[in-house]
C-alpha positions as CSV (number, residue, x, y, z in Angstrom):
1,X,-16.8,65.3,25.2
2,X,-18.5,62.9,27.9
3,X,-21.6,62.9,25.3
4,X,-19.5,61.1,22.9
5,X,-17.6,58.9,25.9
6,X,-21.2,57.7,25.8
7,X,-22.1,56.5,22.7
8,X,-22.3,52.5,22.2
9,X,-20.4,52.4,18.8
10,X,-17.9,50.3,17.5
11,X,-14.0,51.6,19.2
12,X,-12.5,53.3,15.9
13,X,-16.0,55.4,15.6
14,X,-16.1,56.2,18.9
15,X,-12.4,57.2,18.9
16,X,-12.8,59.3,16.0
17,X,-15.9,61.2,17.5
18,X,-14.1,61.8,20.6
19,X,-11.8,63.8,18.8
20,X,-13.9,65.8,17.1
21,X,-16.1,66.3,19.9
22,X,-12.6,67.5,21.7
23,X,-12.0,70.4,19.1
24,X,-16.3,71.7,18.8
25,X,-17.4,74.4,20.0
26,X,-21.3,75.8,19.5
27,X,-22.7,77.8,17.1
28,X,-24.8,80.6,17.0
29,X,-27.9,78.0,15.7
30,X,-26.9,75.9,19.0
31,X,-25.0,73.4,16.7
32,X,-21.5,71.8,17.8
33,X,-19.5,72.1,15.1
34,X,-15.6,71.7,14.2
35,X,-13.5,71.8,11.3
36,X,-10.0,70.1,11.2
37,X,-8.3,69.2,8.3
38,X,-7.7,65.3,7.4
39,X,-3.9,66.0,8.4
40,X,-4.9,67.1,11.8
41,X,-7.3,64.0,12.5
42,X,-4.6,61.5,10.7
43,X,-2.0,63.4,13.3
44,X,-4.2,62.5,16.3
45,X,-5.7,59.4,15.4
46,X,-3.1,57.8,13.6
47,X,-5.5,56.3,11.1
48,X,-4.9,56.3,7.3
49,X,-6.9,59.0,5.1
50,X,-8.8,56.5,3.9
51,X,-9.8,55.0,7.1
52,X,-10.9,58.2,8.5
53,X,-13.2,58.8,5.6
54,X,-14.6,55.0,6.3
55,X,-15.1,56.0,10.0
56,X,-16.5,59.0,9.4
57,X,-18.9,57.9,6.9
58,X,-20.1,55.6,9.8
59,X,-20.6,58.1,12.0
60,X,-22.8,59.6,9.4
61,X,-25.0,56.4,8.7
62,X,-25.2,56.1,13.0
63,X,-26.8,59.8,12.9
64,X,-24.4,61.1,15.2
65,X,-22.6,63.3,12.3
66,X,-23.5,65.6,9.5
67,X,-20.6,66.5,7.0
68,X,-20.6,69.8,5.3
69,X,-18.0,69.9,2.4
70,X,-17.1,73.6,1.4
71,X,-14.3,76.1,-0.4
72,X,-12.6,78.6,0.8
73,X,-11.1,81.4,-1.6
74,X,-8.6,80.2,-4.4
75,X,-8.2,76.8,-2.8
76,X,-9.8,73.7,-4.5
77,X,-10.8,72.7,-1.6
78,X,-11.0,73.3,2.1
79,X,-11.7,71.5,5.6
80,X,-15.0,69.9,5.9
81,X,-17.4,71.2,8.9
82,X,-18.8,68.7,10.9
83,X,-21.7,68.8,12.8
84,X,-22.3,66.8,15.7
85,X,-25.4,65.3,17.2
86,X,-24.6,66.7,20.7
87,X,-27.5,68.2,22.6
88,X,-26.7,72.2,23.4
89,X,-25.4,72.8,26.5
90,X,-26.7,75.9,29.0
91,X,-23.4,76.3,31.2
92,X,-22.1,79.9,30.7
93,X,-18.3,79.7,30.4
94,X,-17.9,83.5,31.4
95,X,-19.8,83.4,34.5
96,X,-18.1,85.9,37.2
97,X,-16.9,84.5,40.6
98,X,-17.3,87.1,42.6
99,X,-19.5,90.4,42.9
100,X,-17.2,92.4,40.7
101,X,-18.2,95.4,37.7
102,X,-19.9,93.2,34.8
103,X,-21.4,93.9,31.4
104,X,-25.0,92.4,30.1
105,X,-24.2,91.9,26.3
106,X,-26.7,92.1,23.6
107,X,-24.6,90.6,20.8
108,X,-25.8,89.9,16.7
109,X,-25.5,87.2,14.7
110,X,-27.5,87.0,11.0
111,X,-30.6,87.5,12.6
112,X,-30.1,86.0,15.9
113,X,-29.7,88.2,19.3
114,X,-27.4,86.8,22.3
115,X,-28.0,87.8,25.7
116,X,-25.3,87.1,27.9
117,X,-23.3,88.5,30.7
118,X,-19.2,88.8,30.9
119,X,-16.7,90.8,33.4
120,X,-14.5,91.0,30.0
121,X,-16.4,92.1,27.5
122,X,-13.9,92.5,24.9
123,X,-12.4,89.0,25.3
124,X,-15.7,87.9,25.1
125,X,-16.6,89.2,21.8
126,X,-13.5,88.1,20.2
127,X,-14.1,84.4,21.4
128,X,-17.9,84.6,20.7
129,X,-16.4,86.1,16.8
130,X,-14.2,83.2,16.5
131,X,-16.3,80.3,17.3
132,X,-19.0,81.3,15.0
133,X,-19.0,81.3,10.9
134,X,-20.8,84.4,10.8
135,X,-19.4,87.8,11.8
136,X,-20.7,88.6,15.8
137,X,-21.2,92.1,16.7
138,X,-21.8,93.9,19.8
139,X,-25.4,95.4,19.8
140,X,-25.0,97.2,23.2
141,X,-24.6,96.6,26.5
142,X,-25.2,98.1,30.4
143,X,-23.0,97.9,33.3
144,X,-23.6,96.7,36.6
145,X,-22.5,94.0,39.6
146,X,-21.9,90.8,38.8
147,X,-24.6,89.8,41.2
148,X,-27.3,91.7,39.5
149,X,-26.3,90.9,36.1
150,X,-26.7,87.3,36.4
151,X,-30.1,88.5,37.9
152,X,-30.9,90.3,35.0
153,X,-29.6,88.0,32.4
154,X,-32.0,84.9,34.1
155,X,-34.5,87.6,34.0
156,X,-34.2,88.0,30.1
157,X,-33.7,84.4,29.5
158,X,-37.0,83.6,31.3
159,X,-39.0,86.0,29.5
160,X,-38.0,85.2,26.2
161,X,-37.8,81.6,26.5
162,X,-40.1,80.7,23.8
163,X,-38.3,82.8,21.3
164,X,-35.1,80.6,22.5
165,X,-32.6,79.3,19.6
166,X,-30.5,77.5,22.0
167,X,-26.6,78.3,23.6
168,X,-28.3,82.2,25.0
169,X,-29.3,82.9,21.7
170,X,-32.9,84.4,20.4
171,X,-35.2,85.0,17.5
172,X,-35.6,88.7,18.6
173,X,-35.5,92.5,17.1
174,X,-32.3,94.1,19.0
175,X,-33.1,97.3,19.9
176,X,-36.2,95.6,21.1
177,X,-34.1,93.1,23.3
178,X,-31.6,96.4,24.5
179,X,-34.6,97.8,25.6
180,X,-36.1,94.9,28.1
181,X,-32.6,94.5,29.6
182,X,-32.1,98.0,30.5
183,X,-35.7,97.8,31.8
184,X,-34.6,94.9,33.8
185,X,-31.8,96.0,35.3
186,X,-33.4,99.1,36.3
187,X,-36.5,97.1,38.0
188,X,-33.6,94.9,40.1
189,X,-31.7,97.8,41.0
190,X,-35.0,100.3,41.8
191,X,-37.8,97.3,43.1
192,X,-40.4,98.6,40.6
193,X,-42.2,98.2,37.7
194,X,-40.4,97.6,34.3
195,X,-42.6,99.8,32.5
196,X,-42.4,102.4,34.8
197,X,-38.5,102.1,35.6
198,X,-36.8,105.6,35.6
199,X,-34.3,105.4,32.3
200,X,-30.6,105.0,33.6
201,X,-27.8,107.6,32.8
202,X,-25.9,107.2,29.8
203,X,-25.2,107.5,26.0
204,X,-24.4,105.9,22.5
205,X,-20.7,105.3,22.1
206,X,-20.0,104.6,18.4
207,X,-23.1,102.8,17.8
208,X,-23.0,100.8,20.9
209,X,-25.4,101.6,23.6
210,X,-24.2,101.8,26.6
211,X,-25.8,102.3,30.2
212,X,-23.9,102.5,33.3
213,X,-25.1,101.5,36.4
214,X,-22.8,101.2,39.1
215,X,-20.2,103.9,37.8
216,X,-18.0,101.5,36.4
217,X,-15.4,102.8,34.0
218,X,-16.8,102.2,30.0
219,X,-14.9,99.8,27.3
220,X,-11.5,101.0,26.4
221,X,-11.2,103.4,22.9
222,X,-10.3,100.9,21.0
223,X,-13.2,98.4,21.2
224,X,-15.4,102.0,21.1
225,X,-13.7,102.7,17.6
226,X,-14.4,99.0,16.0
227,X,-18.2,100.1,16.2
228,X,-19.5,102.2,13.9
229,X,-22.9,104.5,14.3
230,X,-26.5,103.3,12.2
231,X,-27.1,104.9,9.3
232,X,-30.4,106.1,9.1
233,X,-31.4,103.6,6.5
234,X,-30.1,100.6,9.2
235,X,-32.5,102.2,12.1
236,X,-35.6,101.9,9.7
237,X,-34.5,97.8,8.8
238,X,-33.9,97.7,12.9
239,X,-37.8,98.2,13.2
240,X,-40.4,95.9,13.9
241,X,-42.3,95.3,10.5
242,X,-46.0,94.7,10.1
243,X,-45.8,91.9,7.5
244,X,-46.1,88.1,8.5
245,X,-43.0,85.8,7.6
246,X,-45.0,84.4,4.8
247,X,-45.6,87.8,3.1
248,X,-41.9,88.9,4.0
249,X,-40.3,86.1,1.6
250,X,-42.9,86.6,-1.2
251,X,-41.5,89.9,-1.7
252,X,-39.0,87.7,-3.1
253,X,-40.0,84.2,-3.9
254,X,-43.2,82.8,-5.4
255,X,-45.7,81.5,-3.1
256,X,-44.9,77.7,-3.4
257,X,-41.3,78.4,-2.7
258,X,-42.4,81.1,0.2
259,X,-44.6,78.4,1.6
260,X,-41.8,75.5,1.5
261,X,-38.8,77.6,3.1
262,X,-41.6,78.2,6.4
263,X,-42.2,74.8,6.2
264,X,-38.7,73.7,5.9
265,X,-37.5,76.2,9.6
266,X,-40.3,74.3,11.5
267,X,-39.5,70.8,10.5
268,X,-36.0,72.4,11.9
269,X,-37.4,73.5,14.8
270,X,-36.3,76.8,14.0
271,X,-39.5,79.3,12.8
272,X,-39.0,82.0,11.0
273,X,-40.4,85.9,12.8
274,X,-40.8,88.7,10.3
275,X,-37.7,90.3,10.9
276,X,-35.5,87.3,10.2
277,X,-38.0,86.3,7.2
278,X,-36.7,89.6,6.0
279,X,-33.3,89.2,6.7
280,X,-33.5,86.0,4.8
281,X,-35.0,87.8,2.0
282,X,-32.8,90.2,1.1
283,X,-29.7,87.3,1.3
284,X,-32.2,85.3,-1.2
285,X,-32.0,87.8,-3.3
286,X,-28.6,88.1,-3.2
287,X,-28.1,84.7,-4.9
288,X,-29.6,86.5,-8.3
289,X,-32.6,83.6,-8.7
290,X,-34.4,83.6,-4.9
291,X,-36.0,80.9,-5.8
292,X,-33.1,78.1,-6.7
293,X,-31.3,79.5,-3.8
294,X,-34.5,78.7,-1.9
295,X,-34.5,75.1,-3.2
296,X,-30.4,74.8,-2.7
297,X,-31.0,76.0,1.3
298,X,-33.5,73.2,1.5
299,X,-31.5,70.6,-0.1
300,X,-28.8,71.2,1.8
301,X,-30.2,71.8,5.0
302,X,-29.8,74.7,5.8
303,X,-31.4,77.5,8.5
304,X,-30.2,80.3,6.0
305,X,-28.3,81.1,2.3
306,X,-25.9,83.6,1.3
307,X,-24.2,83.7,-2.6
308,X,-20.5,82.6,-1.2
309,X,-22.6,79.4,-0.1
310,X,-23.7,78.4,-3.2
311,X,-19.9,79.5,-4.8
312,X,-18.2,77.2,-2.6
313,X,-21.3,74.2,-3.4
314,X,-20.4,74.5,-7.1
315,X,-21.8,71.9,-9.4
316,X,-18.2,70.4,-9.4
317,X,-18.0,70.0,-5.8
318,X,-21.3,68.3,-5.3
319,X,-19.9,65.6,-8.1
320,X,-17.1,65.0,-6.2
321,X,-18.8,64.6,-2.8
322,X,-21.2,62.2,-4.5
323,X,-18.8,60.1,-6.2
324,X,-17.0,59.3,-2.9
325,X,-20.0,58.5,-1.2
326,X,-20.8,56.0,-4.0
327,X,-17.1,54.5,-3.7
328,X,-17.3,54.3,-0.1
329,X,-20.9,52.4,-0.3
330,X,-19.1,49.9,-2.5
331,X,-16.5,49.3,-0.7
332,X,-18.9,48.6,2.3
């Protein structure tokens, strides 16, 4: 919130980004976003529906706001997103206070990988779940001291730094990423080599892998039994593929379209590896014409498509959105 304290706006813009920046959280991409609903912000603001859409549209021409209308289900229409300029932070809410039993967490997203670190790993999940558009699922996770697992998480963060997405998240293959944390913590805890680190006692629970280090107890049953195992099919997709990102998409889209999409994630700042070029792929193809879905993700600005996208930015909604642009412009 002090980013938008700071902002040298006019006071109803800045008041109205306050409060948004009050209800954001960050996004798997690094993005701050919220939703509310015009009720809630007329509610807290005490500004007419009108006047918020004024403001907001502003905010918008200052750059320090992206609006995102959408559906959801049978509604006609639902809460718009809103993105704001803010820069992503690096403070780690979960942090433990003491040396005490803690988890290092390699968490999914689309085809992003978080490594973090949490003494609840459960809550931690559920918050990460909630704050995020996408679904976030535990990858696995090892067990250890508090003190060595903000060793190993700094560890992690360090070495993949250039594969960095922002908020602890990474362009990286999980098993891949399981892999150099168990390696990590068994270099902190025995003083050798990483390659050479003895492999630490343990097993796969449900799908999750799990390594225990300091004999502290395992996740209750319940969190075991919302995992489910790979199939055999899902452990070959896991694998690190051969092809480029270029020849990845042009399994699905021609090569103008393949070409624009790479050139689109690096104007983003966000390039593409071959396993998430895949992953984008196959939700291309999804739409039913790769191609138009390719152009759509571009025009909308997006890092990534799925068909309930599209759905919800029917022809009809994009009308809409443009006409009250255009009637806020005149009224300007």
């Amino acid at each position: 919130m002090a980013w938008a304290f700071e902002q040298e706006i006019p006071p109803l813009r800045k008041f109205v980004l306050i409060t948004l920046a009050n209800v954001a959280s960050e996004t798997v991409s690094g993005d701050t976003t919220c939703y509310p609903s015009y009720a809630y912000l007329q509610r807290m603001t005490c500004m007419s529906r009108r006047g918020l859409i004024n403001t907001i549209h502003g905010l918008v021409e200052d750059g320090l706001l992206a609006v995102v209308n959408r559906k959801q289900g049978n509604q006609r229409h639902a809460s718009n997103i809103y993105v704001l300029a803010m820069p992503p932070t690096t403070e780690n809410r979960d942090a433990p206070k003491q040396d005490e039993a803690c988890s290092v967490y390699v968490a999914i997203c689309l085809d992003k990988v978080k490594i973090g670190i949490s003494t609840q790993l459960k809550k931690r999940l559920e918050d990460l779940d909630r704050n995020n558009p996408e679904k976030v699922k535990l990858y696995g996770y090892v067990e250890t001291t508090s003190s060595t697992a903000r060793k190993v998480e700094k560890a992690c963060h360090e070495a993949f730094a250039k594969q960095a997405t922002g908020n602890e998240w990474f362009d990286l293959d999980p098993t891949t990423t399981l892999k150099a944390v168990e390696n990590m913590l068994a270099l902190h805890l025995v003083g050798g080599s990483a390659s050479g680190a003895p492999p630490l006692n343990g097993g796969v629970v449900h799908g999750v892998h799990h390594r225990s280090a300091s004999g502290a107890p395992p996740l209750d049953s319940s969190t075991r039994t919302k995992e489910k195992s790979p199939k055999p099919s899902e452990k070959k997709k896991n694998k690190t593929t051969s092809c480029t990102p270029r020849q990845e998409l042009e399994k699905v889209l021609d090569s103008k379209h393949a070409a624009a999409i790479l050139d689109h994630r690096k104007v983003m700042r966000r390039p593409l590896s071959p396993y998430a070029a895949a992953l984008l792929s196959k939700n291309l193809k999804k739409c039913g014409d790769p191609n138009a879905a390719a152009d759509y993700m571009i025009e909308r600005g997006w890092q990534s498509i799925n068909p309930e996208w599209m759905r919800n930015g029917s022809t009809q909604n994009r009308k809409s959105s443009e006409d009250l642009d255009y009637e806020i412009m005149q009224k300007l």
